[in-house]
C-alpha positions in Angstrom: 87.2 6.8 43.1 84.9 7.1 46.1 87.9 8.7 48.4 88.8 11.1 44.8 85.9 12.6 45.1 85.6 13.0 48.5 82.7 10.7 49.0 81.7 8.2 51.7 79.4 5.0 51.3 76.1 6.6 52.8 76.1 9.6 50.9 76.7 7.1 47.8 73.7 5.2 49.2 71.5 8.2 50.0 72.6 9.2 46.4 70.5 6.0 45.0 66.8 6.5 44.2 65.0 3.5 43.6 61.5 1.9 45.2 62.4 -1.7 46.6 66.6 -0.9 46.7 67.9 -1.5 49.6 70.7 1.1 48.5 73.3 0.5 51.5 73.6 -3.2 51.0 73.7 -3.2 47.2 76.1 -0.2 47.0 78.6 -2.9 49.1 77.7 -5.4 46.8 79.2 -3.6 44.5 82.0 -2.4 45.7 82.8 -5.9 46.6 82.3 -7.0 43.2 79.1 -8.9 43.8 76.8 -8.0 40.7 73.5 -8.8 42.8 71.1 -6.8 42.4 72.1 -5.6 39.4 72.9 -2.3 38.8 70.8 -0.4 35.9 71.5 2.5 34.1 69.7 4.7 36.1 71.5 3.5 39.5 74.9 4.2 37.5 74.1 7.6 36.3 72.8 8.8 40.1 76.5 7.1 41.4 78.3 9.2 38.7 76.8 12.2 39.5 77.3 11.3 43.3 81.2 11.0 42.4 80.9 13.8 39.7 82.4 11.3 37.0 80.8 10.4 33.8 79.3 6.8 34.0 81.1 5.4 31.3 84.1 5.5 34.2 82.7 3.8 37.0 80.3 1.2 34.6 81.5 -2.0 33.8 80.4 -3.3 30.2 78.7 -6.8 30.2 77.6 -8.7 27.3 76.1 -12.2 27.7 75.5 -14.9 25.2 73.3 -17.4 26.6 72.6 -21.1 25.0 75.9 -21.1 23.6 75.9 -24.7 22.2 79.3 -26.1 24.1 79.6 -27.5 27.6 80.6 -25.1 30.0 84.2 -26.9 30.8 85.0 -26.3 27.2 84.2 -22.6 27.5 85.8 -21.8 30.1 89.0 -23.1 28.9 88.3 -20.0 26.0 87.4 -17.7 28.7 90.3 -18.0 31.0 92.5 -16.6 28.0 91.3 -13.2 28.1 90.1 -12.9 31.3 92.1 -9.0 32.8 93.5 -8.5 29.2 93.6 -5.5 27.1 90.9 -5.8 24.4 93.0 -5.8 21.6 95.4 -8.6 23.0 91.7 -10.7 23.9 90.5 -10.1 20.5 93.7 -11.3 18.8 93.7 -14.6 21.4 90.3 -15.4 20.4 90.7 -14.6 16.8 93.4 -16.9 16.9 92.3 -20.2 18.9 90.9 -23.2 17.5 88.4 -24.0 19.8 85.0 -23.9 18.6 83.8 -21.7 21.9 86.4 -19.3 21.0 83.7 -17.9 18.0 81.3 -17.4 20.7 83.1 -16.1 23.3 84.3 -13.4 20.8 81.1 -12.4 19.3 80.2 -12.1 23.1 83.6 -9.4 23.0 82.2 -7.5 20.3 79.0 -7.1 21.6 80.6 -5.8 25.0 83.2 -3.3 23.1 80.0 -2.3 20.8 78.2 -1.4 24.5 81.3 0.5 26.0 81.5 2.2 22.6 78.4 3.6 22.5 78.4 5.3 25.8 81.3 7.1 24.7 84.1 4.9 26.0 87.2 5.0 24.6 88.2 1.6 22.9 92.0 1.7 23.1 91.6 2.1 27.1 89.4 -1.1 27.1 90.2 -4.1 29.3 88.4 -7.2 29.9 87.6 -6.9 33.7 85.3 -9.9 34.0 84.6 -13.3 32.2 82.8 -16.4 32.9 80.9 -19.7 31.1 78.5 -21.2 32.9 76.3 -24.3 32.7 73.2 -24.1 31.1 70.0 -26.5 31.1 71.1 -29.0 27.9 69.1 -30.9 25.9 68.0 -34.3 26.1 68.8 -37.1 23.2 67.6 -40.3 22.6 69.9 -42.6 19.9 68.0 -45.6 18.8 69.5 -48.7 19.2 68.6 -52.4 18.3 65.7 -54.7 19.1 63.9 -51.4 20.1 65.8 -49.8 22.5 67.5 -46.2 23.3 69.7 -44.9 24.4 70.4 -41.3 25.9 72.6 -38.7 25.3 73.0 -34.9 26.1 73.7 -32.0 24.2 74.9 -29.2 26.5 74.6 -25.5 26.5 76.9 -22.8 28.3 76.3 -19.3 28.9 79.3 -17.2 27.6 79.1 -13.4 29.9 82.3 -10.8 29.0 82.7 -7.7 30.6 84.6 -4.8 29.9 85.9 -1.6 31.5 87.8 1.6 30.9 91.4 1.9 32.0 92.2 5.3 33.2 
């Protein structure tokens, strides 16, 4: 996109316009694919007008579920199906698979295609260009047992994050 339009990183950088930003370093971030610090709207509209694009081109549309009662090993295993698939092909595989996460993990899709949608993307162009499940803090049990005892047990949590971009 960035050779497109003619553009080199420090004029991308200089583009950026935010107190506290160290705008050269993040701007690699990204184009690494590093999400730290996160880029917000305003940081993706000043790129697209650097790159004279719309942002809905350049954005990447990421939707997070957090607390997502399932352990994070079971998520993934959901995850890894759709992960660089067309939206409609991830939809159907999650529509379709029996594991409890799967639910989640499509909710977490619809959420992400509602956000592309609404800035104007177009849905059939979709894919899903990023998804994870990580480990979140779980809760702590006790289960009684005889003569006064107990004993623990965990309940664990995931976080579910989808992301989706437009396809030229």
């Amino acid at each position: 996109m960035m050779q497109r339009a003619g553009v080199d990183e420090r004029t991308l950088a200089e583009a950026l316009d935010r107190p506290g930003l160290d705008a050269a370093s993040a701007l690699r971030n990204w184009l690494a694919g590093r999400g730290e610090p996160r880029a917000r709207r305003s940081d993706i509209e000043q790129l697209a007008s650097a790159l004279s694009c719309a942002p809905k081109d350049i954005a990447i549309f990421v939707s997070e579920s957090r607390y997502v009662p399932t352990s994070a090993r079971k998520a993934r295993l959901v995850v890894d199906l759709i992960r660089g698939k067309r939206v409609d092909e991830a939809y159907n595989a999650l529509s379709f698979c029996n594991k409890r996460a799967a639910k989640m993990a499509l909710r977490t899709l619809r959420t992400a295609i509602a956000d592309a949608e609404q800035a104007d993307a177009d849905v059939t162009k979709l894919r899903v260009a990023c998804a994870w499940a990580d480990k979140a803090p779980g809760l702590r049990r006790f289960r009684p047992k005889d003569r006064g005892r107990a004993h623990p047990y965990r309940k664990h949590k995931s976080h579910i994050v989808v992301g989706v971009e437009e396809v030229a």
